[in-house]
Each structure stands twice: as structure tokens, then as C-alpha cells.
N, C-alpha and C positions, 0 to 999 in steps of 0.2 A: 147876558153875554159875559163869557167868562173872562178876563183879559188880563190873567195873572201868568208870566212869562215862564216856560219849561226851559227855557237857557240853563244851564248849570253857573252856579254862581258861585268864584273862590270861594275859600275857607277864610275865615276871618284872617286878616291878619296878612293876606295874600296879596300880592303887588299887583297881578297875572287878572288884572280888570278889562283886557281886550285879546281877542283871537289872535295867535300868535306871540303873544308876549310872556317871555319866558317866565316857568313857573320855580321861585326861589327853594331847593333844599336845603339854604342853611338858614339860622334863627330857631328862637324859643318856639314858635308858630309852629315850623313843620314837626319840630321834635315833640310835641305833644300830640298831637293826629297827622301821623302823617297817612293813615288810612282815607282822611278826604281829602287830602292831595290826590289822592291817587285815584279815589271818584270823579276829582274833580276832573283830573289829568286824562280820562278815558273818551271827553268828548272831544278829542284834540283825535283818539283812532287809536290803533297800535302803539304809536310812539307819541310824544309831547316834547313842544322845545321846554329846557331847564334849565337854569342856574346852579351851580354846583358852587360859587362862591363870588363876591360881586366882578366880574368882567370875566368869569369863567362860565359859557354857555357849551348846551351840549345836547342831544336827544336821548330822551330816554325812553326804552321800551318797559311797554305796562302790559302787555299782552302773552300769556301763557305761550301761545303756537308761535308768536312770531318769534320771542326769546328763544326758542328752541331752534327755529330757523335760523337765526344769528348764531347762537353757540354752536351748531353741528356745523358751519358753511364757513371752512375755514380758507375756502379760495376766494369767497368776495369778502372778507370781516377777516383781517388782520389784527393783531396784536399787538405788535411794535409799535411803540409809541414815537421813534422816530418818524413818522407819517402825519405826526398831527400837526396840520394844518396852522390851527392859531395860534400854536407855540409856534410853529418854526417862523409865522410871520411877525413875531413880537408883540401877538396881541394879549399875551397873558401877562402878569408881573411874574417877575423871577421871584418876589416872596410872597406869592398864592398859595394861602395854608392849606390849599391840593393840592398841591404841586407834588409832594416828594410820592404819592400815591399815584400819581401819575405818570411822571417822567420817566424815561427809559431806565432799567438796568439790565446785566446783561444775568437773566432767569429764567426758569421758566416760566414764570409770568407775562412778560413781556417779549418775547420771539414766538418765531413762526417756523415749520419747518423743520430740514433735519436739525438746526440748532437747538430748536422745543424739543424733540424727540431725544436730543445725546442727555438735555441738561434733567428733561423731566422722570428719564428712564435713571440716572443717578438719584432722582429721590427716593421712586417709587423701589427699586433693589435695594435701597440701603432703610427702609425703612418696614421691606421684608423681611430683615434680617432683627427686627425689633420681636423680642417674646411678650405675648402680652397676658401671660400670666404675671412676669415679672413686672409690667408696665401699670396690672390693676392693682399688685401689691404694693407700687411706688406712689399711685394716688388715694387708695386707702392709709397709707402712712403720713403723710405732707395732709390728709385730712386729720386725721387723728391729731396730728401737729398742732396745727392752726384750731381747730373744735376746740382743745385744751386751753389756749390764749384766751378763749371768750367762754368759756364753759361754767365757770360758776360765780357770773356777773348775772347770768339768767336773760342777758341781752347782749345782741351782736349786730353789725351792718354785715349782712350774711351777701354781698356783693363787693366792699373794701376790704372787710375782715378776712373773708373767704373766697366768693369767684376770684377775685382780682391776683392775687398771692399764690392759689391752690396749681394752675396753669404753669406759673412761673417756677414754680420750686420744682415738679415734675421736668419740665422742660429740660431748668439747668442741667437735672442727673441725666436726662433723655442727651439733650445735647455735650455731657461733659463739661457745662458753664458755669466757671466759678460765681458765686451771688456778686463780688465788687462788677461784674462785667453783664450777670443777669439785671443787676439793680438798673444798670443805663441802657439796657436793651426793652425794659419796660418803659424806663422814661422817654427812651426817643418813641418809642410804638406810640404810648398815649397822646403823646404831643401833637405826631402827624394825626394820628385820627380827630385827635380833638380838635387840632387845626390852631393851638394855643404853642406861639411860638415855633412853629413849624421846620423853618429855616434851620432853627438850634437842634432842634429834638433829630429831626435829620443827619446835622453834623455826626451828635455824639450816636446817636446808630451806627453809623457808618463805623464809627472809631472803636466804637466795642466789638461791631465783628470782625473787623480787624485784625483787633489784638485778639481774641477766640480762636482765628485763623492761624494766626502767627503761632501761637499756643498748642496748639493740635500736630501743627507741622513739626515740630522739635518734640513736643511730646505725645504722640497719640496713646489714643487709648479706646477702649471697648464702648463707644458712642456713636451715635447718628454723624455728627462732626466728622471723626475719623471715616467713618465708613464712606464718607463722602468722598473725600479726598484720598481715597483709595480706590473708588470705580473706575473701572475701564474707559470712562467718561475722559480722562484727567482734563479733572476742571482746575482753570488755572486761579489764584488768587483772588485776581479781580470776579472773577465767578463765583467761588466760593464763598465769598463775601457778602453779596447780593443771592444767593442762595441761600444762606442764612438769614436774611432781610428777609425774606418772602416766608422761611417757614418760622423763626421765630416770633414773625407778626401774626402768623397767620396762630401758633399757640397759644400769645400775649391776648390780643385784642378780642379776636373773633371766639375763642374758648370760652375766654371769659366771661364774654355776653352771650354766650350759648346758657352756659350755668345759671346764669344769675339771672335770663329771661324764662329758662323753664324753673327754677325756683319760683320768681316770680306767678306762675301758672298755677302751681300747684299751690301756693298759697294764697292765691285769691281766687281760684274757683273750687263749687263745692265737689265737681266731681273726683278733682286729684288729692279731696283731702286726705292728711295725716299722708301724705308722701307716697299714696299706692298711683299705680298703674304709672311708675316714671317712665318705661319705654313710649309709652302713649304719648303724653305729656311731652316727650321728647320730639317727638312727629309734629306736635299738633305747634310746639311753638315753631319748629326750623318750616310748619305751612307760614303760619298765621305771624309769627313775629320773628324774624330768622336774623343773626346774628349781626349779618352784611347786607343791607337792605337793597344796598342801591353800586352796585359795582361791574367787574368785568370789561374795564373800559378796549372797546375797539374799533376799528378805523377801515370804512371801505376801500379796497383796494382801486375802484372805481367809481363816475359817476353813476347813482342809481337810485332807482326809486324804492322805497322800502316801506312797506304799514301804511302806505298811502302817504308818503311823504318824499320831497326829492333831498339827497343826500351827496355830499359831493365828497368826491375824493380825500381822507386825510381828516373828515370831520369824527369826532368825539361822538360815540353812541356810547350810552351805559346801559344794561341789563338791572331793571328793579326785581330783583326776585320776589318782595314781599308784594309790589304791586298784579307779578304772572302771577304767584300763589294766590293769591285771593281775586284772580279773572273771576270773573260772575259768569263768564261763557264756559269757565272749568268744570264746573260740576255736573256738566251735562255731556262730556268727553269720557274714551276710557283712562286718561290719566286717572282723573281722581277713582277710581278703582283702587289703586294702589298706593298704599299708605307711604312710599319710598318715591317716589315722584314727582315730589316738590325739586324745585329748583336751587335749593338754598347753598347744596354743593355743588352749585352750576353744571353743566353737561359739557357734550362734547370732549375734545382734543383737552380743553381746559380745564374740565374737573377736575374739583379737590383729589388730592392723590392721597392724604392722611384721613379722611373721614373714617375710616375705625374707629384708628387711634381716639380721636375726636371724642366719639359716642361712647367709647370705652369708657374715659375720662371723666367725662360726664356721669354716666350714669352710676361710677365707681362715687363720686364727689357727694353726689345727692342722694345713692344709699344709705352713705357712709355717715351723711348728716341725720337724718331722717332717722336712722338707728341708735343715734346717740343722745339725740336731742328728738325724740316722738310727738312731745305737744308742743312743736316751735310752729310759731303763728307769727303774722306780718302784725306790725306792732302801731302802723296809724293808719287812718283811711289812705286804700288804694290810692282815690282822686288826688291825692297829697302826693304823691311821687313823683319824680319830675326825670325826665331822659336827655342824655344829653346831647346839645345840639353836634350836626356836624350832617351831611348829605349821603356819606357812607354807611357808617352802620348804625345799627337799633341797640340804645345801650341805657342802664338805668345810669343816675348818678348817684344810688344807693337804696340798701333793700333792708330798713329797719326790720329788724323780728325781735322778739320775744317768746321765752321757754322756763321752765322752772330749772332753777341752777342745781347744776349736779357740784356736790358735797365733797367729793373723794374723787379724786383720779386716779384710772389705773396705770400705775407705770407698769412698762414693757419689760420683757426678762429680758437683758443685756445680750446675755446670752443667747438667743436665738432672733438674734435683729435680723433682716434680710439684706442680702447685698445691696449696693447703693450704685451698681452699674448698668446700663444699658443691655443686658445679655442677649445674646444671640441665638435664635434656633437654630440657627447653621454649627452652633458650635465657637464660634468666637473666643478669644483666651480672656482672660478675668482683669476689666480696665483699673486703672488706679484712682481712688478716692483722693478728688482734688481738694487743697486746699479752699475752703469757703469763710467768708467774714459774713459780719452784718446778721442779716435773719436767717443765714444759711447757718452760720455758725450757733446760733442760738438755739436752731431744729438739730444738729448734730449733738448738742450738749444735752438739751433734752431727751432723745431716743437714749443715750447711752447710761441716763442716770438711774 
């Protein structure tokens, strides 16, 4: 007789020892597999109660169909986080390093409505107006850059040295942001993601786009920025501010562990070796390991029942994309037909509205390595890598390689540098070359010599 239990049984390290009991996303545990959390999380149904950080509980959907059903159903699945229940009863701390990811601002992140509609239609115009030829030559440049820094050490952390930096530098010229103002807009982003100091990292966010805003308003100029606060939208301050929160995080954080997760790919499996098929590569990590693992947080507008679960009014549901993308009931659907399908730029009303850009970026980053450096190889066993913890996103803490150093750099002809502004396919007048310190001023010195 056979009497060895078919129960699913946590993942080591798992609190979540009885039916119901919320299963932890933050800690070293989940950040190393969190693929058998998310086995484990499927005999719970559709959705699974979770922890998103100690006294922050919430439901998380695991299920391909029903995530889609939430993200398309924007009369019962709200946004606004003014709805949420255990905040507004005091049952969260006010320094819950998920907080600032969470809490209201006024974006298109977080409305519903024609407010989502004036704020999200200001992004998606003014970011039509980006040329992205000029946009691939601004990341093959800021790569060129940064390659040159580690290039003939014959070793780099090609995730600190390069994804982490590559993002940022683009952005600043994308957004018009001087480096003393990008430099604190990467430190508040890391912070709240990493949930390390949170409360802080928030502040000075808040304070750099601020002063960005302030900056743009007295001087505009030929940028995302500007164009912003030039739409028909007129978004007042306090909008543009938190406008800027939502898409320079979403450049900082989520780009970055885009890069550095499909890097990752193609340097530890053998089919992407030596840097071919990155569009693939590109797909296969934003299925199987996507940037923002665990996000989208929203709030029923109603009491109801959902994935076989009752759900009350104002409670916290988050969408696991990594968990829908690797449903085991997927690959037997016509989704997986379609290599663009995954969930990783979420759906709906809510979709990423920059995913070009994004992809552009990326695949501009990882050519541009791969071409310069061809025998770059991951430099210690895989199993040695470690990710950092945190309930939102999938992120390495660094991506040792190794390559044979190159000898001689070519410098650029001065002479035929490319402009250094956001240009417009509409025609746009030619913005002004801001002032940069720090590592912006050191890529400026460098291009020119």
C-alpha cells in the first residue's frame, strides 16, 4: 500500500506549512526559485493568498486566463490605490519597504478612467514623437561608452558595469536629465525596489523629479520631459512629477533586469551561444524570467468571487506574470502560438505604453556587446549567482563575464558625433545639450576626445 502523500509541499525555506497561510515573496528563499513558489502556489487555484513583505498580505494571481481576465476587466479591477482596504484601515506600516510601489500617485499607473485616459494618452503622444533611429544610435553610443570602461581588463560585471548604467545614460538624454538629478533618480528607484531604505529612496525620488520638472518648466527643450508638459493633457506639476516616477522607473529598474536577464540567457544556455538569435532570447526570457515578476497591483471595485476565491472590496490582488507565463495549462491554449503573448508588458487598459522603446534598447545594448566583445563568457558557475531579493521584480545581483581584452580603442571622429537630443519625427526644433557632472560628464569627455 502506497501511503506517501501527493499534497504539494512548500519550497524549503517556506513559512506557508498549512492551507491558507500566506505564501512569503520576500527573503533569499523566494529570490532563488521562485519558480517553485509558484508550483507550489497553484494548488491554492487561480490565485494564492501572499506576503509581499511582513504584515503586507495580498492575492496573487498564477493563472494565465484569469490574469488576463483581471487585466482586460477594468469595471470590476480598479487601480487606484486609494481603495486599498488595509492601508486605509491602518493595517500596513507607513515604512513598509512596499509601500512607495504601492501607494497612490496621481499617474497613469494608478487611476482609472477618463483621468487614466488624459494622463496615459500624454505619454503614449509624446513618446510618438521619439525617432528611434536616433534612440538606437543613443544606446549603441552610452554602450560604446561603458564597453570602453571594462574593455581591456578582459573582465566586467556586465549587470553593474553595463545593464545597470546603459538605461540610465539613455534615459537622462531621452528625458533631458542632467546625471547630478539622474544619479538620485537611480538611487531612489533601486531603493524602493530593493525595499533597502525605502522611506529615503522615496523622498529623494520624489525631489529629483521635482527639481527635473522645475528645470524643463523655465527651460524646455527637445525631450520626453518637455513634450510632456506640452500636451494637450496640461498636466499640472504635481502630475508631471509622478509621471516621471512611473516612467523613469520603469527605464531604471525594469530595463535593466530586462538586459541583464537576457544576457544572462544567452550566456548560460548553449542555444543562444556567442550572442545569436537575441530576438529569441529576448522573448523567451520576458516568457520564462521577465523583468517585473510579480506586479500590477489592483482592487476590486466590489465584493466577489474570483479564481475560486472570495475577494472583498479594496483588497490588494497582484498579477505574477512569471507565474501566467509558465501556466502549465499554457501550452495547450492558442496563446502560446504566439511568441508576443506573454504577459510580461501586461495587457489591457494598463499596458506598457514604452515597450518598443524597451526592446529597441535592449537589443541595441546586447548587439552592441556581443560585437565588441564576441568570446564574452559568464565567468563562475551559474549555481553561484544570486538574485536579488525583493516580491516585485526578477533581478540578478550581478553577472560576472569574462573575454579576451581588447589592446587599442577606437576613438570616435569628433567630428561626426551624433546629436545628443531626443529628436523628433514630427520635426521638433534641436533641444539644448544640458549641463551633466559626474559619469555623464566623463561620457561627454570621452566622446569628444
Amino acid at each position: 500500500m502506497n501511503t506517501e502523500s501527493t499534497a504539494p509541499v512548500p519550497p524549503p525555506g517556506c513559512p506557508a506549512h498549512a492551507t491558507g497561510e500566506p505564501v512569503p515573496l520576500h527573503g533569499a528563499e523566494f529570490a532563488a526559485d521562485p519558480q517553485a513558489y509558484y508550483e507550489y502556489m497553484r494548488h491554492y487555484g487561480p490565485t494564492a493568498p501572499v506576503e509581499l513583505a511582513p504584515g503586507v498580505e495580498a492575492t496573487l494571481v498564477t493563472d494565465y486566463s484569469a490574469a488576463l481576465q483581471l487585466l482586460q476587466n477594468a469595471g470590476a479591477f480598479r487601480k487606484d490605490s486609494r481603495r486599498w482596504r488595509d492601508f486605509n484601515e491602518g493595517e500596513i506600516s507607513p515604512d513598509s519597504p512596499v509601500l512607495p510601489l504601492l501607494v497612490y500617485r496621481p499617474n497613469a499607473m494608478f487611476t482609472d478612467g477618463a483621468d487614466h485616459m488624459r494622463l496615459r494618452q500624454a505619454i503614449t503622444d509624446s513618446f510618438a514623437r521619439v525617432d528611434s533611429h536616433w534612440l538606437s544610435q543613443s544606446a549603441e553610443r552610452v554602450s560604446n561608452y561603458l564597453i570602453a570602461q571594462f574593455h581591456t581588463r578582459g573582465s566586467a560585471d556586465l549587470l553593474n558595469d553595463y545593464a545597470k548604467l546603459l538605461p540610465l545614460f539613455v534615459f537622462n538624454e531621452l528625458f533631458g536629465c542632467p546625471a547630478e538629478i539622474g544619479d538620485r533618480v537611480l538611487f531612489g528607484i533601486s531603493g524602493i525596489f530593493d525595499g533597502v531604505n525605502a522611506e529615503k529612496a522615496n523622498e529623494v525620488l520624489g525631489q529629483a523629479v521635482g527639481e527635473l520638472v522645475a528645470l524643463k518648466r523655465s527651460r524646455p527643450g527637445d525631450d520626453v520631459t518637455s513634450w510632456l508638459m506640452q500636451h494637450q493633457a496640461r498636466l499640472t506639476n504635481e502630475e508631471m512629477a509622478h509621471q516621471l516616477v512611473l516612467l523613469l522607473g520603469a527605464g531604471a529598474e525594469p530595463l535593466r533586469n530586462l538586459i541583464s536577464n537576457t544576457l544572462h540567457l544567452l550566456l548560460t544556455n548553449d542555444r543562444y551561444a556567442a550572442g545569436g538569435l537575441i530576438e529569441e532570447a529576448i522573448d523567451t526570457t520576458l516568457w520564462k524570467n521577465p523583468p517585473m515578476a510579480n506586479y500590477a497591483p489592483h482592487y476590486p471595485a466590489a465584493d466577489m468571487e474570483f479564481g475560486g476565491q472570495k475577494l472583498a472590496a479594496g483588497d490588494l490582488v497582484l498579477v505574477s506574470f512569471a507565474a501566467a507565463n509558465t501556466d502549465p495549462a499554457l501550452a495547450a491554449s492558442r496563446h502560446a502560438s504566439s511568441n508576443r503573448s506573454h504577459l510580461a508588458w501586461s495587457a489591457g487598459p494598463h499596458a506598457c505604453p514604452a515597450k518598443d522603446p524597451a526592446r529597441l534598447i535592449t537589443v541595441t545594448a546586447i548587439e552592441n556587446l556581443f560585437n565588441r566583445l564576441p568570446d564574452v563568457e559568464l565567468a563562475v558557475p551559474e549555481d553561484s549567482l544570486t538574485w536579488r531579493p525583493g516580491p516585485f521584480n526578477r533581478a540578478l545581483a550581478a553577472l560576472p563575464a569574462r573575454f579576451t581584452p581588447v589592446r587599442a580603442a577606437r576613438q570616435p571622429d569628433p567630428q561626426h558625433r551624433p546629436e545628443t537630443t531626443a529628436r523628433s519625427d514630427q520635426g521638433g526644433g534641436q533641444g539644448r545639450q544640458q549641463e551633466r557632472g559626474g559619469l555623464w560628464s566623463s561620457f561627454l569627455s570621452w566622446w569628444k576626445a
